[in-house]
Every structure is written in structure tokens, then in C-alpha cells.
C-alpha positions as CSV (number, residue, x, y, z in Angstrom):
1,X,0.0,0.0,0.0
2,X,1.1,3.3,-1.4
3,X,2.0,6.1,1.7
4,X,0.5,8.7,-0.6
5,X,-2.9,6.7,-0.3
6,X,-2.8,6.4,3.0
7,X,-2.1,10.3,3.9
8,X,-4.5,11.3,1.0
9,X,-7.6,9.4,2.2
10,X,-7.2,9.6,5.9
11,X,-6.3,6.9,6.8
12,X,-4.2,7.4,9.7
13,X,-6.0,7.1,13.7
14,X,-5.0,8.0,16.8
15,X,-4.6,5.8,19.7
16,X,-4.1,7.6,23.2
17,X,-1.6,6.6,26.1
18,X,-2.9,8.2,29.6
19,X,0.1,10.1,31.6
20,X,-0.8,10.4,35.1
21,X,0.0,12.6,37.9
22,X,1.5,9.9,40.7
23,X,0.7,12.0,43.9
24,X,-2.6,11.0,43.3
25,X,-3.1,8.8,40.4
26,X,-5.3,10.9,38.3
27,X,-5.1,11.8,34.9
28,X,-3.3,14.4,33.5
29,X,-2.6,14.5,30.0
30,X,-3.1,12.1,26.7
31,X,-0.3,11.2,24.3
32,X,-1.4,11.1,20.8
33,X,0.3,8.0,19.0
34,X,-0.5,7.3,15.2
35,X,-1.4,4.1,13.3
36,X,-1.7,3.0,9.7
37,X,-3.6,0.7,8.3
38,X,-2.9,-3.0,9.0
39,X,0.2,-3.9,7.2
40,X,3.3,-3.2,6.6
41,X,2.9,0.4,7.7
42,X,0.6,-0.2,10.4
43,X,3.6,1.3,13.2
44,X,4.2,4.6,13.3
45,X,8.5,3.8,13.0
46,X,7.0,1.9,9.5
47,X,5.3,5.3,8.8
48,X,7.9,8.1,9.0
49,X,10.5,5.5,7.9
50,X,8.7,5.2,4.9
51,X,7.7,9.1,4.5
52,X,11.3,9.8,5.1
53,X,12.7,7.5,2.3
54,X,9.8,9.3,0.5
55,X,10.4,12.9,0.9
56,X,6.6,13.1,2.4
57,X,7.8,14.0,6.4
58,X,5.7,16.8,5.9
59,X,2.7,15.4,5.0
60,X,2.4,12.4,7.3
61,X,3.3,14.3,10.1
62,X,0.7,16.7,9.3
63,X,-1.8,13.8,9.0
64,X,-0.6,12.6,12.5
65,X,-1.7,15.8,13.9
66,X,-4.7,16.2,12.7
67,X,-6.2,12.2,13.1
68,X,-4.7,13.2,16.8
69,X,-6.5,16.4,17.4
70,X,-9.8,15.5,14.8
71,X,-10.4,11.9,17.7
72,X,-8.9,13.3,20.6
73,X,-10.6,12.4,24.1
74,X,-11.2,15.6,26.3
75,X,-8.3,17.7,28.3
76,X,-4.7,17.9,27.3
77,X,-3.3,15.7,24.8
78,X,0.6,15.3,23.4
79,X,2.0,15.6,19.9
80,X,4.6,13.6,18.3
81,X,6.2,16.7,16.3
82,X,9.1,16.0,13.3
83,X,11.4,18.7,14.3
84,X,12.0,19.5,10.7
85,X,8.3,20.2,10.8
86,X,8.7,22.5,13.7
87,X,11.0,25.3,11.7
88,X,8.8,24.1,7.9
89,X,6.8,27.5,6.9
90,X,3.9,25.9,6.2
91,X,3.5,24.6,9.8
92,X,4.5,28.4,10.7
93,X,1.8,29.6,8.8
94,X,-0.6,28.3,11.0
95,X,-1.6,24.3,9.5
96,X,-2.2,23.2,13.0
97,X,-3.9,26.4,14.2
98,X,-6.7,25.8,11.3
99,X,-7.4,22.6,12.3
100,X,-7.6,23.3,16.2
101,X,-10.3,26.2,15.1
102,X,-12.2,23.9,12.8
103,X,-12.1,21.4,16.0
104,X,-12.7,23.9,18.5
105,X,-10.1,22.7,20.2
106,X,-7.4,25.5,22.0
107,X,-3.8,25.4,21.6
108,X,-3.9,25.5,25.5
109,X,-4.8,21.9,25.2
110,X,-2.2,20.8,23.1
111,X,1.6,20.1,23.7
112,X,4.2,19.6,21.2
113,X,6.4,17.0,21.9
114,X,9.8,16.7,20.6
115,X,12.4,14.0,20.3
116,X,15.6,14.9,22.5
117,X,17.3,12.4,19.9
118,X,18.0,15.1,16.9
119,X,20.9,17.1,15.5
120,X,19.9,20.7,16.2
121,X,22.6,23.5,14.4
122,X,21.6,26.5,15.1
123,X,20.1,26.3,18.8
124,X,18.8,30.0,18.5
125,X,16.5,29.3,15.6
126,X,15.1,26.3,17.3
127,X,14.5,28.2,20.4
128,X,13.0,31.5,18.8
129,X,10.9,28.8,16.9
130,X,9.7,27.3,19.8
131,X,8.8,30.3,21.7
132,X,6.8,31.1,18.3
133,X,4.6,28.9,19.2
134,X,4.8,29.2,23.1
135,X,3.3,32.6,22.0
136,X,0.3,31.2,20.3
137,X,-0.7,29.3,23.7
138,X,1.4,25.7,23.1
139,X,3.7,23.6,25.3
140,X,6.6,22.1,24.6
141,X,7.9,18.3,26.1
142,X,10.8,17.4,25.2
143,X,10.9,13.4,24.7
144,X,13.4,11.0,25.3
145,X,15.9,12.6,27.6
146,X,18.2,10.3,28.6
147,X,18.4,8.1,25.6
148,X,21.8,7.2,24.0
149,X,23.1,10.3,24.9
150,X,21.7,13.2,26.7
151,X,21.6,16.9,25.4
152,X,21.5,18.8,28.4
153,X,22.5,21.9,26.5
154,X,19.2,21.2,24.2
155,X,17.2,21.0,27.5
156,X,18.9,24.0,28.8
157,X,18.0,26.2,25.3
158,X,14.4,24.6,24.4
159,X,13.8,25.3,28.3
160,X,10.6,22.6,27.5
161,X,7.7,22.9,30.0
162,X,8.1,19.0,30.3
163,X,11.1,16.9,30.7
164,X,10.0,13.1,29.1
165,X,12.7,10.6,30.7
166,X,13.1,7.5,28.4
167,X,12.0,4.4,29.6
168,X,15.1,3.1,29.1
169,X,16.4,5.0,32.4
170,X,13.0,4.0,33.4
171,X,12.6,0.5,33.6
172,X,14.4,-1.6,36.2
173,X,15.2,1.2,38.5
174,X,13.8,-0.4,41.9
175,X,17.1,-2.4,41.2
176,X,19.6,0.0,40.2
177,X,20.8,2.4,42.4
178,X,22.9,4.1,38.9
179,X,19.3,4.9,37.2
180,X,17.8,5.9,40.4
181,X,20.8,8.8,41.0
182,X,20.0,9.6,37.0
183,X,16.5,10.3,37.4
184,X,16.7,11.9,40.7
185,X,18.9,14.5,39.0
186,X,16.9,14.8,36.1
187,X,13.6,15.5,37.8
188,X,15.6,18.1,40.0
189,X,17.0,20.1,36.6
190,X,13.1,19.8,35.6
191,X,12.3,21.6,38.6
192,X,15.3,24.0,38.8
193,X,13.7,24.7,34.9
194,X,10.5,25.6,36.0
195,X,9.3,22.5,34.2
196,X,7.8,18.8,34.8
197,X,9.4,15.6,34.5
198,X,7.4,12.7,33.3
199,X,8.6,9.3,33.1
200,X,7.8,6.7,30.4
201,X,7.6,3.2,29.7
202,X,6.2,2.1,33.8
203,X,5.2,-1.1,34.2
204,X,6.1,-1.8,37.3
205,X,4.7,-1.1,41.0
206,X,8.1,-1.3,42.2
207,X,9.5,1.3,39.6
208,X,6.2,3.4,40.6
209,X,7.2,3.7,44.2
210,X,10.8,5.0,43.3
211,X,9.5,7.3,40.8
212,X,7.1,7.9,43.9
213,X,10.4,8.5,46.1
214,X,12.1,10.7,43.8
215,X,9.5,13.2,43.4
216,X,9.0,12.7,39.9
217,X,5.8,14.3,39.1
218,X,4.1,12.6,36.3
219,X,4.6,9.0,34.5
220,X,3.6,6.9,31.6
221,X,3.6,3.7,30.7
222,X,1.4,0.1,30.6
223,X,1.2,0.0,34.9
224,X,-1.2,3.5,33.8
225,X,-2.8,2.7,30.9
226,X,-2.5,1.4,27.7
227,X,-2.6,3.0,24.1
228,X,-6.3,2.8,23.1
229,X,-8.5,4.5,20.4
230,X,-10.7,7.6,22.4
231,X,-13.8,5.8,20.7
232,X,-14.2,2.9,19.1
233,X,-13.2,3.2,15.9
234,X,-15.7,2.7,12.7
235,X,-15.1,-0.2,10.8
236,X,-13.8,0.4,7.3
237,X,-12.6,-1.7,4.7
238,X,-8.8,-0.8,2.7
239,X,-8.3,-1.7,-0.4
């Protein structure tokens, strides 16, 4: 199945992943993640593989954002963003902004998340760009911190209101005292940053009450909630 067909009759959803404030387990926020069709293209690293090999980043991501905003459950939800979408002129011009008026949705309720994992050149572009859109009403979470390496001079300039730390950190830590001191020292640069740490990928009640212990603030992860559709979706046959 052709990615162009996919993007060009909607055929993208949304499935939502509940992050939840741990002081007292209720919700907070959504995370928007995107699916294809069954198939090959079905995950969303099959997608934007394919759309980069493509030359159609653009596109798809702008298809992720809307199937995410057009079936999104109420509150706050989270954006997977392409950083090269970020400082495109088309998303300047205000892509997103239409759809969130045709929705009646505010940009209050929506937060840009951004991969920590990226090359970034010219640091003061991508901050001007994000307060840009900071200005307009948006957040900013800045995703996978902690993953292969760690940026801290790309926390430091994006100044994110949200911190993500990657479940790689995540995972395990009732059992290693090493992740525990990384964690505790990333959710206290959240705090000294005026902004909120969330950790991903829980799935343990043992890795809860660390997180608990540390003071991280928010979490994700399978323990919380699984990905699911907001409503059921409607049954539809792809050719």
C-alpha cells in the first residue's frame, strides 16, 4: 500500500496513552500516537520511515496531527512533532492552528512533543521557533531525555515545559541504584527549569514507588494505561 494513499484518504487514527500525575493517580494528560492501516505500515516507525525514504515527512506528520487532534478524548493531549516540521513555513503559517479552530479545540490543550534524539545547528533558531509557538498558547515536552546520549544543552535552550525521561532510564530502576541517581537528577534540573518531568515506559509497582520516592511528578507507561482508540473506531474496509 502506497503512503500517498494512506495520507491522501485519511487513513491514519490516533490511539491515546494516559500520563498520570502519581501523587494521586489521576489523569493528567493524553499522548497522541498514530497508526496505519494493518500492514506493513501499520507502526508509526514503519510510517515516517517510509515518509522519510519518501520525501513526504511533511505530509504524514501533518496527518498525524490532525487524526490526533480531529479523535482526541477531552483535556490535554501530546503531539509527536518532526522537528524539521517545527521550523517548515507551512507549519508556521498556521496548519495546525486551522485545524484546532475547525475542531474547537485551543492550543492550551495541546503540547508539542519533541524528540531529545535530533541534531539541532543552530540552537537559537530552534528556540525563537519554539517560543513562536509558546506565544500562540502551546507547550513544549521534550521526549526522550536520557536516551543514547543526553543533550543537556538542548534542554537548557528549548527550556521545555516537560522533561520526558526514556524508559530506558525507566525500567528496572527499583534495582539500580545508577538509574535511580539519573533520574533523581533529572527530575531536580526539571524543577530547577521551572518544568515537569514525566517518566515513560512504567510497568512496574516497584519502579512506581521509586519514581514515587524521587519526586517525579508525572509518569507513563502500561502500569497507567494502555494505548487505546478515544472511541471505538468505525469499521472500514482498505483496499
Amino acid at each position: 500500500m502506497l503512503l500517498q494513499q494512506i495520507i491522501a484518504n485519511e487513513w491514519i487514527r490516533a490511539v491515546y496513552q494516559p500520563i498520570v500525575r502519581l501523587s494521586d493517580r489521576a489523569l493528567y494528560a493524553h499522548e497522541a500516537l498514530a497508526r496505519g492501516p494493518a500492514g506493513s505500515l501499520h507502526s508509526p516507525a514503519a510510517l515516517f520511515h517510509a515518509a522519510s525514504e519518501q520525501g513526504l515527512l511533511f505530509s504524514l506528520d501533518l496527518a498525524c496531527r490532525t487524526a490526533a487532534l480531529r479523535e482526541k478524548p477531552p483535556g490535554t493531549v501530546s503531539l509527536n512533532v518532526e522537528p524539521q516540521s517545527l521550523l517548515d513555513p507551512a507549519f508556521k503559517r498556521g496548519l495546525t492552528a486551522q485545524v484546532l479552530a475547525s475542531l474547537g479545540v485551543s492550543p492550551h490543550e495541546v503540547i508539542f512533543e519533541v524528540t531529545e534524539r535530533i541534531a539541532i545547528s543552530d540552537y537559537g533558531l530552534f528556540r525563537r521557533t519554539l517560543d513562536h509557538y509558546r506565544s500562540q498558547g502551546y507547550r513544549v515536552a521534550l521526549d526522550d531525555v536520557g536516551a543514547g546520549y543526553s543533550n543537556l544543552r538542548l534542554v537548557a535552550e528549548a527550556q521545555p515545559e516537560f522533561i520526558k525521561i526514556d524508559q530506558g532510564l525507566v525500567q528496572g530502576i527499583a534495582h539500580a541504584k545508577s538509574r535511580r541517581a539519573a533520574i533523581s537528577a533529572l527530575a531536580r534540573m526539571a524543577e530547577e527549569c521551572d518544568s515537569l518531568a514525566i517518566a515513560e515506559g512504567v510497568e512496574t509497582t516497584e519502579d512506581l514507588l521509586v519514581l514515587l520516592d524521587l519526586g517525579v511528578p508525572l509518569a507513563q507507561g502500561f502500569l497507567l494505561g494502555r494505548p487505546a482508540p478515544a472511541v471505538p473506531p468505525m469499521a472500514a474496509v482498505v483496499q
